[in-house]
C-alpha positions, -999 to 999 in steps of 0.1 A, spaced: 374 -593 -322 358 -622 -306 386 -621 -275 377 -588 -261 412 -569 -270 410 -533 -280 435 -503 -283 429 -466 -267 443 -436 -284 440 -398 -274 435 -374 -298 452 -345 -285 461 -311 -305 476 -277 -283 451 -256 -300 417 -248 -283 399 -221 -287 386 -216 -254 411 -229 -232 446 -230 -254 465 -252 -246 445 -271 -218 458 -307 -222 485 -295 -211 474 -276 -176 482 -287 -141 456 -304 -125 472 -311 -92 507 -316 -105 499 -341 -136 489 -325 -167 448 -333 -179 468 -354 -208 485 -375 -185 457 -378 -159 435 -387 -192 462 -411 -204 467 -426 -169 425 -435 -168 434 -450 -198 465 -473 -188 437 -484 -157 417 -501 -180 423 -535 -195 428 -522 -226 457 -539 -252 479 -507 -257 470 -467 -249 485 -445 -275 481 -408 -278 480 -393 -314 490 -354 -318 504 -329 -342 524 -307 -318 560 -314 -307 551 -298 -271 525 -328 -260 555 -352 -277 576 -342 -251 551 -340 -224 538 -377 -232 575 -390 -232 584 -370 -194 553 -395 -183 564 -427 -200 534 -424 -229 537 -441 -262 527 -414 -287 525 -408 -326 533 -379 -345 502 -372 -370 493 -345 -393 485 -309 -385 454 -308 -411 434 -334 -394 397 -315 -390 387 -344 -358 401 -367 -337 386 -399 -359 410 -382 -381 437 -384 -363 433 -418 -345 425 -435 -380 460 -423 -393 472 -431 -360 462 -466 -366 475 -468 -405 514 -459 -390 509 -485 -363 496 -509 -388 465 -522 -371 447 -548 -388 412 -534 -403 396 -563 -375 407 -542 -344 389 -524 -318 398 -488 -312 385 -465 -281 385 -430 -286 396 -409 -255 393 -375 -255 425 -358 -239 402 -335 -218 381 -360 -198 413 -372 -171 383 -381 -150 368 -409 -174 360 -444 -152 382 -469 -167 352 -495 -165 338 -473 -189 363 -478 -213 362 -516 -209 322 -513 -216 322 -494 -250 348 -520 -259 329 -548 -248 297 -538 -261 310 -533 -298 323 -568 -292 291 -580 -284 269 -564 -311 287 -576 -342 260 -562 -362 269 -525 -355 305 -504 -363 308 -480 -336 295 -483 -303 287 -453 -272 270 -445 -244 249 -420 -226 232 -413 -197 195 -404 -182 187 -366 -183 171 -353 -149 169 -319 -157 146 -302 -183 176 -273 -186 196 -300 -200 168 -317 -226 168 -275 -237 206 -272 -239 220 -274 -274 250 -283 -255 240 -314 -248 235 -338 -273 202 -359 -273 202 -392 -287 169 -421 -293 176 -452 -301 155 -484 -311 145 -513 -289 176 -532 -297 195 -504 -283 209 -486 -316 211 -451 -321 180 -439 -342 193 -403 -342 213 -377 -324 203 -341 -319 211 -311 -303 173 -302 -301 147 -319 -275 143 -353 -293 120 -368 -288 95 -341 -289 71 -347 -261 38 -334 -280 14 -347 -254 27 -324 -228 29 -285 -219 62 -286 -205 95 -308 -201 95 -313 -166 59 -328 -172 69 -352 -196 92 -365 -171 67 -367 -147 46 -384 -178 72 -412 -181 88 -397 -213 129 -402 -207 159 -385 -226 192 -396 -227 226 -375 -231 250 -389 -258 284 -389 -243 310 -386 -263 329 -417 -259 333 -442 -290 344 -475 -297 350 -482 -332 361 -510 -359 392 -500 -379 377 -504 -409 347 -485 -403 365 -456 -391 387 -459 -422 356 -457 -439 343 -430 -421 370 -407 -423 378 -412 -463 349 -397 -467 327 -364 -467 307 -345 -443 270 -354 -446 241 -334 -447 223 -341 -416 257 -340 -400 266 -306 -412 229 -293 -403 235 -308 -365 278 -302 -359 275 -335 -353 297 -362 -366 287 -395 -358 250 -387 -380 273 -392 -406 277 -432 -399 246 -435 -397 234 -415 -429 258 -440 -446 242 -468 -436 263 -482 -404 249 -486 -371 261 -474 -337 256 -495 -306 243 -478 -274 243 -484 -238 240 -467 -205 271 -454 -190 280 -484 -162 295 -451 -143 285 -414 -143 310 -400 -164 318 -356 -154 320 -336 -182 349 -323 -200 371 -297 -199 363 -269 -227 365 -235 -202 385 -218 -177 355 -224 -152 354 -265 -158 392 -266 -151 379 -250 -114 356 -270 -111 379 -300 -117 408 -287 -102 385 -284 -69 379 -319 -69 415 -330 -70 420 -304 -31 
């Protein structure tokens, strides 16, 4: 969309394994989905949606003035529910959606605006993300945290959970730092073309991306291509334990 306009919608189910319920916990008297939501409504974005299956975040998102849809409890990902999100809005296939995760209520809003703006930009590519440098050699080792290369024009090549790249030249991470060799942490914030995410969620799981738990290999086996650029702001990490709700709730004291 050459004019820069994109929609935001939030995933968000009551169901989590770790934390159940969490979208809906106080973090210093707003709930993570409205703090989320209200990140969101910072941005310059065209509309901010949030898409769930549960009657309890219905209610919540109408106490904070949300506009939220109804979708399908069988949905097995949040592309899944944001691309039937988008069919009962009737979208056209042309529009930009950015997909907010209802468990990051501390997301920059300029980072919103980039991943939109750089899927504008690269018309070549259907999704677009970002990441950010790793400093630590822990967090190259974590299969946590996702690893991703990309090409000199600044597309994905591949993501892993595993050290990539593999710096065979030296005897340790924190000498291949030292050595100039740089990895960058995928973070989990997409931009996508309607009609690519159509695509992508009409169809199966891959192999590389059942091998890795990691669905965005599966554009790229099929051929698309995801945009990447370096987060304009840090972005903190989400909220998937009891101990990352402390930490966050500490920071709103």
């Amino acid at each position: 969309m050459a004019n820069g306009a994109f929609h935001i919608v939030i995933p968000a189910r009551f169901a989590s394994e770790r934390l159940p319920g969490k979208v809906l916990l106080d973090l210093a008297g707003q709930s993570m989905l409205e703090r989320a939501w209200r990140r969101a409504c910072a941005s310059s974005a065209e509309s901010v949606v949030i898409a769930t299956d549960d009657q309890r975040i219905v209610e919540a998102a109408n106490s904070f003035g949300a506009r939220v849809v109804m979708t399908s409890k069988d949905h097995q990902s949040g592309s899944d529910r944001i691309a039937e999100c988008a069919t009962v809005l009737d979208w056209p296939d042309d529009c930009l959606i950015v997909n907010l995760q209802a468990d990051e209520p501390l997301m920059p809003p300029a980072c919103l605006e980039q991943v939109a703006a750089l899927l504008v930009e690269r018309t070549d590519c259907q999704v677009a993300s970002l990441y950010w440098p790793i400093e630590e050699a822990a967090e190259v080792l974590n299969p946590n945290a996702v690893k991703v290369v990309t090409d000199e024009r600044g597309c994905a090549l591949y993501f892993s959970r595993a050290p990539v790249p593999y710096a065979r030249a030296f005897d340790s991470i924190d000498a291949a730092m030292r050595g100039g060799v740089e990895w960058k942490r995928h973070l989990g914030l997409y931009a996508y073309r309607l009609d690519a995410l159509l695509h992508f969620t009409a169809s199966s799981a891959t192999a590389l991306e059942t091998a890795e738990r990691l669905e965005q290999l599966r554009v790229m086996e099929q051929g698309g291509k995801i945009a990447m650029a370096r987060a304009c702001e840090f972005i903190p990490a989400g909220i998937d334990t009891p101990e990352d709700l402390a930490r966050v709730r500490d920071l709103f004291i």
